[in-house]
Structure formats: structure tokens, C-alpha cells
C-alpha positions in Angstrom: 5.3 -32.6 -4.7 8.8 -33.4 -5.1 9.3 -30.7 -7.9 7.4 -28.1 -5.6 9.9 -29.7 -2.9 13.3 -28.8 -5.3 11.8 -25.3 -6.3 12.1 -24.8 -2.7 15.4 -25.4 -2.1 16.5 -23.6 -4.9 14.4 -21.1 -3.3 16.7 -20.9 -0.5 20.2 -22.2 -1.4 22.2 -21.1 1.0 25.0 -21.0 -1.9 23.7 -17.5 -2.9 23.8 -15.1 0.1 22.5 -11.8 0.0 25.6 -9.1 0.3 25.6 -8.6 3.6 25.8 -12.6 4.6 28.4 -13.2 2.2 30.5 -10.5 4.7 29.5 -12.2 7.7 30.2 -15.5 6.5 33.8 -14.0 5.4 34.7 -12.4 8.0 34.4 -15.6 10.4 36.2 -17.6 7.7 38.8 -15.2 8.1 39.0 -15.3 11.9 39.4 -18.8 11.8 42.8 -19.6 13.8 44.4 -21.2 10.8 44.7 -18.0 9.2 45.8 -16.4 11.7 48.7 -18.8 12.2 50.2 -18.0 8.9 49.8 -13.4 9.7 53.4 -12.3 10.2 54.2 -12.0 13.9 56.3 -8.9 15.0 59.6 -10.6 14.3 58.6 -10.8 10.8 56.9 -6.7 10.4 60.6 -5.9 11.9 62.6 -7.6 9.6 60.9 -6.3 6.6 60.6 -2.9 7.9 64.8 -3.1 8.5 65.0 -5.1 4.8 62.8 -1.6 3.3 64.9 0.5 5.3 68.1 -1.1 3.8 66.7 -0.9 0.0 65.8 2.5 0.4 69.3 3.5 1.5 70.8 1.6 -1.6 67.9 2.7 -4.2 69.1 5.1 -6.5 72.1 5.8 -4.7 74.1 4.3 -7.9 78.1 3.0 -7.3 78.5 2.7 -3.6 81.6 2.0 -1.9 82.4 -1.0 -0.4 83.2 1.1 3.1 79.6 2.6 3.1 77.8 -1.4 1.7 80.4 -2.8 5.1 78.9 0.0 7.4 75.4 -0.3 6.6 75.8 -4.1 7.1 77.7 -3.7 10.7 74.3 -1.3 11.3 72.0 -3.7 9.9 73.4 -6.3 12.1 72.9 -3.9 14.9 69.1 -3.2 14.4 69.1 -6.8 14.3 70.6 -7.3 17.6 68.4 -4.6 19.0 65.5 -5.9 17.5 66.1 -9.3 18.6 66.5 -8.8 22.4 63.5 -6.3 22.4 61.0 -9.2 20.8 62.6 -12.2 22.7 64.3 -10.7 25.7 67.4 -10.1 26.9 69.0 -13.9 27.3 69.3 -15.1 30.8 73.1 -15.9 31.6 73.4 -19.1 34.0 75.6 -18.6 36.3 78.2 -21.4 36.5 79.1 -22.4 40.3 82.9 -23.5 40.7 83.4 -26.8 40.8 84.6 -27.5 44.0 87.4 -30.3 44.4 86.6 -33.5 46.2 88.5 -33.5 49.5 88.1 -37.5 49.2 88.0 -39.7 46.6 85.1 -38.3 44.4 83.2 -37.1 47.5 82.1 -33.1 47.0 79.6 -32.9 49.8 80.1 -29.7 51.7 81.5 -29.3 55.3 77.6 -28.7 56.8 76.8 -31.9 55.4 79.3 -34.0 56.2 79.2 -32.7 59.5 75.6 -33.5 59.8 76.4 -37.0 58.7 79.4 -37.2 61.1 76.7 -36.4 64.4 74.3 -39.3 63.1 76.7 -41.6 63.1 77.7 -40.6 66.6 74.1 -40.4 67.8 73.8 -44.2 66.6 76.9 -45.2 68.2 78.6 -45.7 65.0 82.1 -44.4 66.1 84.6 -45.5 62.8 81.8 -43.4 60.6 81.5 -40.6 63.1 85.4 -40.2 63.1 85.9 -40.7 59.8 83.3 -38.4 58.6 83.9 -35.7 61.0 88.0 -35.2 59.4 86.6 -34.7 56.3 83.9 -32.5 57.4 87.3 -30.4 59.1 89.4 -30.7 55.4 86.5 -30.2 53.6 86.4 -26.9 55.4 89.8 -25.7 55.1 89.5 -26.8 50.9 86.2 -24.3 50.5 88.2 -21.5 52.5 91.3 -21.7 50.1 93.5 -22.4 52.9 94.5 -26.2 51.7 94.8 -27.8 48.4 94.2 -31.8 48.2 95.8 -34.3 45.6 93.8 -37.4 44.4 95.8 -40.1 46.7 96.8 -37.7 49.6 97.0 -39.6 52.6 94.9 -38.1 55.8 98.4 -37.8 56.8 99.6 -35.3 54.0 96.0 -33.5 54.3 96.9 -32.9 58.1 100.3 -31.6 57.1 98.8 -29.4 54.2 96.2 -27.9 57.1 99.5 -27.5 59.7 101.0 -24.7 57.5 98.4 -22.4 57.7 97.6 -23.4 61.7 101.0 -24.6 62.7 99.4 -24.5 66.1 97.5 -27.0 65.6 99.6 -29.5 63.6 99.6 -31.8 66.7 96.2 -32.2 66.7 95.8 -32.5 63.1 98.5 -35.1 63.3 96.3 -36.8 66.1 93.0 -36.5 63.7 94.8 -38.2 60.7 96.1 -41.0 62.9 92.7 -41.8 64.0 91.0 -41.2 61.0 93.4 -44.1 59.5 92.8 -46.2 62.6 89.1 -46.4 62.0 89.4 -46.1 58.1 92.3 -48.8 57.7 93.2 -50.6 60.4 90.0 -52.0 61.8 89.8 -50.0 64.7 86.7 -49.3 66.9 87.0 -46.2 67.6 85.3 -44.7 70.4 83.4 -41.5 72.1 86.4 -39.6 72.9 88.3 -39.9 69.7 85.1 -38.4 67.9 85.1 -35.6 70.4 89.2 -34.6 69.6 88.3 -34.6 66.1 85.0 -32.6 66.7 87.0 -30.2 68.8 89.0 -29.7 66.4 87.1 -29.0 63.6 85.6 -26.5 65.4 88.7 -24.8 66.9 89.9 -24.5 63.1 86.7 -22.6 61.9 87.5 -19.8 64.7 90.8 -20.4 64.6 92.8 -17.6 62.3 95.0 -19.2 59.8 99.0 -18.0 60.1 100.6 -15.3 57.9 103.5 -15.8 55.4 105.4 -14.3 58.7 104.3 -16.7 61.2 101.7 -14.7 62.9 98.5 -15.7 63.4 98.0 -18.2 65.7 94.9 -19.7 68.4 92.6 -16.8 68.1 
């Protein structure tokens, strides 16, 4: 039984396929994805077809002159560069937004912001926040539009100067703005509903306002 048993299997050993099943059994070895892992990609057909391209020029062509060897490398670069950005793409360029300068210490929230900041305070009642974020919402303002230029350690004083020159119409209220921003921001002071509304004023005055010429024209629009 056991003989009759190994004749059988020798019978059918699977080890000795017929033609066709040796084909089969290839061809889904061969479409395993290991194999297909190590097949060039197009990158790879490219460069060879440019490294054939470059032989051929060369073979048989006997002495060539260093001019025509530098040429056909600047062109061989150039199919390379081609090449290159038709497989991978033309490279994205990120576009790089200015830093802006902080109009306070290291504080580079824009105007909007700090304006939005400057109303919650006020809704809350907190008056020395509501003033003091309102001026720099109004210098923060004048810094985006090019129109002043802050210093680390400029005083609200100097800022309200610096904003007087383009609106010298205004340099009494800027003058009033700075003094209150200090009060709050320095002194101790309270601050209240009607000092945030001079500053808010302000503010908004100078966005519609029309900033002087180098003549002196210019003024409340």
C-alpha cells in the first residue's frame, strides 16, 4: 500500500508540469510585485535613452574638440532639466510673505485683530486694555500702509510724532492717543469710556484720512 501510495505521488509531482503550466506558473511568478519593484521606472528608460543618445554622438566620431564635448554636456544637462520637470513636475515656488515689523515689542498681530481685541475689552469694561489695544491697532495700521516706520524702544510718544508727519492734522490727537495710551499702560490709570472712544475715533479718522504730500497738501479728507 504504501509503495502503490509513493508511485502515486510520483505519478503526479507537481515538480514536472506539462509545458503549458510551467508558463502559467511563470508568468504569475513574474507578476509578483517584487519584480515589478526592481523594472526601471520612466526616470530610468529616460536617462538611458539620453546616455545612448550621448554615445552615439561620440561613437566613431574620433578626436573631438573640447568646444563640441562642453556643448554636448551644456545640452545633455538641458534634456536633463527637461526631462526632469516633465516626470516630476514643475517645482512649486512658496511664496515668502514679508515679514512685517512688530509695531510693539514683539507683537505682529495685524490692525483687524488688534482692533477686534481692543472692542472686547471694551465690551467687558476693561478700559486700560481697550485703550491700549486700540493705539496699536491705529500704529499698526499706519506701519502696514508704509506711512510710519517704528524703532524697537519708540515711545507711544515718538510713534505719535512719526504718524504726525504724514497727517500733521492730526498730530493733536495723536499726541492725545499717546498720552493716554501711557496713562493706562504706565501710570496706573483707569481709563475710561470716553478715552477709548478719542482713540477709536481716531483710528478710524486716519484710515479715511489722506496722508500729506512732501508739499504739505493733503490734509482731513
Amino acid at each position: 500500500m504504501i509503495r502503490a501510495a509513493a508511485e502515486g505521488l510520483v505519478r503526479f509531482d507537481p515538480l514536472d508540469p506539462d509545458a503549458e503550466d510551467a508558463r502559467r506558473w511563470l508568468q504569475d511568478e513574474l507578476a509578483d510585485p517584487r519584480y515589478r519593484a526592481g523594472e526601471p521606472n520612466a526616470f530610468d528608460r529616460a536617462m538611458q535613452a539620453v546616455r545612448d543618445w550621448f554615445l552615439g554622438l561620440l561613437d566613431g566620431a574620433g578626436a573631438v574638440s573640447a568646444e563640441t564635448v562642453a556643448l554636448l554636456v551644456v545640452v545633455g544637462v538641458v534634456v536633463l532639466v527637461v526631462i526632469g520637470l516633465l516626470v516630476f513636475g514643475v517645482p512649486r515656488l512658496r511664496r515668502r510673505r514679508r515679514a512685517e515689523p512688530a509695531s510693539f515689542e514683539d507683537d505682529r498681530r495685524d490692525a483687524a485683530t488688534i482692533r477686534r481685541a481692543a472692542e472686547a475689552a471694551a465690551r467687558s469694561g476693561d478700559w486700560p486694555l481697550a485703550i491700549e489695544e486700540r493705539f496699536r491697532a491705529l500704529v499698526r495700521e499706519l506701519v502696514v500702509r508704509e506711512l510710519v516706520q517704528v524703532h524697537p524702544g519708540s515711545t507711544a510718544r515718538a510713534r505719535a510724532d512719526a504718524a504726525a508727519r504724514p497727517f500733521p492734522a492730526f498730530a493733536a490727537d495723536l499726541a492725545g492717543a499717546a498720552a493716554d495710551f501711557d496713562g493706562v499702560r504706565y501710570l496706573d490709570r483707569p481709563g475710561d469710556a470716553d478715552a477709548y472712544a478719542r482713540v477709536t475715533e481716531l483710528d478710524d479718522a486716519l484710515r479715511e484720512a489722506r496722508p500729506a504730500l512732501a508739499d504739505g497738501s493733503g490734509a482731513r479728507r
